[in-house]
C-alpha positions in Angstrom: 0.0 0.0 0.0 1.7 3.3 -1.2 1.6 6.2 1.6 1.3 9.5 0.9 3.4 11.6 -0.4 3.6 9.1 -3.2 6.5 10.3 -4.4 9.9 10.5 -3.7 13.1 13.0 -4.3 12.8 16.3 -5.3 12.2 19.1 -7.9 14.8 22.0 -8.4 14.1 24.2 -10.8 16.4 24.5 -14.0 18.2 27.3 -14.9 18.5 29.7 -18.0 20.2 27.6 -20.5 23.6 28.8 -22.0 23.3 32.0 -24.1 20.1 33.3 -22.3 19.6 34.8 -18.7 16.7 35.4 -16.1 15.6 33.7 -13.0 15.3 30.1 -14.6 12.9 28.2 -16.7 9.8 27.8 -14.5 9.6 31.2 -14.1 9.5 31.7 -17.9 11.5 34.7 -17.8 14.8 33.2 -19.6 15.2 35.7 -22.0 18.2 35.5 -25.1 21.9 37.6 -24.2 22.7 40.3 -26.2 23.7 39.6 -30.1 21.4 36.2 -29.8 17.5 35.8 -31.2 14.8 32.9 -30.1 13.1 31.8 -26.9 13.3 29.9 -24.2 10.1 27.3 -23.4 9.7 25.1 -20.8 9.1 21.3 -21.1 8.3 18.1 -19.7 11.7 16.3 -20.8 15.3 16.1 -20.3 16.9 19.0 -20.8 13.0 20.6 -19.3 13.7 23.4 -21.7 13.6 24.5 -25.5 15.8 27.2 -26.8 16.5 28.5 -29.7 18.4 31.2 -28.4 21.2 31.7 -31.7 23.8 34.2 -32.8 22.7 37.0 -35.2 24.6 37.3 -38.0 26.2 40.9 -38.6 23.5 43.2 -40.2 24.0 43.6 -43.8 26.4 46.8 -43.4 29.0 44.9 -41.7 30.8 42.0 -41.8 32.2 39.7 -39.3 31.2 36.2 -37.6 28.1 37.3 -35.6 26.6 40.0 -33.5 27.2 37.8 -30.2 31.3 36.9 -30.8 31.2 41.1 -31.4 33.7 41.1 -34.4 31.1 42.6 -36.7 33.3 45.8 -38.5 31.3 48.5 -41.2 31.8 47.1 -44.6 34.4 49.4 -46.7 33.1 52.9 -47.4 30.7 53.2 -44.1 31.5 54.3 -40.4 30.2 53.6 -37.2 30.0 50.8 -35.7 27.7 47.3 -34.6 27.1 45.9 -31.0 24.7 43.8 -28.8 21.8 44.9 -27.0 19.1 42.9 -25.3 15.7 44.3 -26.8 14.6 43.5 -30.6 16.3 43.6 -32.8 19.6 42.6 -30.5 22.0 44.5 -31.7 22.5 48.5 -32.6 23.9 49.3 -36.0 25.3 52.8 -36.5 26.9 52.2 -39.9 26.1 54.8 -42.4 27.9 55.4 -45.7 30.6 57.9 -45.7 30.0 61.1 -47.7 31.8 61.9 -51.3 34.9 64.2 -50.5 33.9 67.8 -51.5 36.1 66.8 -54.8 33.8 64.4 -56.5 30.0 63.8 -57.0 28.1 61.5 -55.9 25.6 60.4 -52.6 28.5 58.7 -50.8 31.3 56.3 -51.5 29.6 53.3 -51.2 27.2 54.6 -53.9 30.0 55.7 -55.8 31.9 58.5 -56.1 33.0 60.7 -59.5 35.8 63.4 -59.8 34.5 66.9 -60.3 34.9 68.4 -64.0 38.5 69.7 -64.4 39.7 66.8 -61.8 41.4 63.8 -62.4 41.7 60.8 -59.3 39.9 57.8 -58.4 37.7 57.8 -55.0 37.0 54.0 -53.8 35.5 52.9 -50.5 38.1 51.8 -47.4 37.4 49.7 -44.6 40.1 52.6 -42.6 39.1 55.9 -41.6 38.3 57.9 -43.9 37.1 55.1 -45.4 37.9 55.7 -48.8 41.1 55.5 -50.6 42.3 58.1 -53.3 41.4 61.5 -54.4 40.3 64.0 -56.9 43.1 66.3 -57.8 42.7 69.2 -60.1 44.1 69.1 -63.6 46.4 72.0 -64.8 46.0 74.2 -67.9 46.7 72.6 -71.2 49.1 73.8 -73.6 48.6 77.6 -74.9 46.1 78.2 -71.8 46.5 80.0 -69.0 44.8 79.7 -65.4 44.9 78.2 -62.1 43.9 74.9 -63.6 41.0 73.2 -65.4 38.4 73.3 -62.6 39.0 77.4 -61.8 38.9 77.8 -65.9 41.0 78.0 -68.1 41.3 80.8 -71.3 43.4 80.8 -74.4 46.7 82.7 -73.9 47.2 86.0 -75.8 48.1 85.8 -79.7 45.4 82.3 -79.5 41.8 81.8 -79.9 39.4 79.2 -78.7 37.8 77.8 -75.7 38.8 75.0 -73.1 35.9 73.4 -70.7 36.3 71.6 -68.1 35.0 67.6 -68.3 34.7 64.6 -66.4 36.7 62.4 -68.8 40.7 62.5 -69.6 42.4 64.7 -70.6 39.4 66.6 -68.3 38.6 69.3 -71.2 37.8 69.6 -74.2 38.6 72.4 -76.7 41.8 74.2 -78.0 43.7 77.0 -78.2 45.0 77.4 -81.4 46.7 80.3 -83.4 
């Protein structure tokens, strides 16, 4: 004849599982760390819990292994930076593309950047600060011109006639000055 209590040992409650925190599993407050995304259920089995708690990956303007290992760098041609946080969406992403030097056209650098008329260079995106690599420089005065160079104009020296203009494409002007 079995005697109450009818059972024997007892229950201990199980704690958060690796990669979350909170009070433990019965108390269904287990939430994910910082840089992870899931849940954490309870259940009737060995382990008595569910989680799905897993690394993010970096968001798409970085790169890096994941949000949680906290190597996620800005991708070439943006600054700021990426970390963990424990509310949606688990992590905090200040990268933002980094702005065309006053030299060239163009949104920004990862968009693409193009020398100003009357300047020659190349501006490509850079994972280092200023994160991008090269320069517009201006062009000089051709031949039988005078000037400060191709971008502050250029006119026809005395004794020759024509016109020079400024351009995006090399030599950076077209025209002449001929006699």
């Amino acid at each position: 004849v079995a005697m109450a209590p009818y059972y024997a040992g007892s229950c201990v409650a199980v704690g958060c599982p690796a990669n979350s925190k909170g009070t433990n599993v019965p108390s269904e407050d287990c939430i994910c760390d910082a840089g992870y995304s899931g849940t954490v259920s309870a259940v009737a089995y060995s382990p008595f819990y569910v989680s799905t708690c897993t690394p993010l990956p970096c968001p798409n303007t970085s790169v890096g292994t994941n949000v949680a290992v906290g190597d996620c760098v800005c991708k070439a041609g943006y600054t700021g930076s990426v970390h963990a946080i424990s509310v949606e969406p688990f992590y905090a992403d200040s990268c933002t593309p980094v702005a065309c030097p006053s030299t060239a056209n163009g949104t920004d650098v990862v968009s693409g950047c193009r020398c100003h008329a009357g300047y020659s260079g190349l501006v490509q995106a850079s994972s280092t600060a200023p994160y991008y690599q090269g320069s517009c420089v201006e062009v000089p005065c051709p031949v039988r011109s005078i000037g400060v160079n191709l971008a502050a104009g250029c006119q026809c020296a005395p004794g020759y006639s024509g016109s020079i203009v400024a351009t995006t494409e090399a030599p950076y002007y077209n025209g002449t000055c001929s006699q």
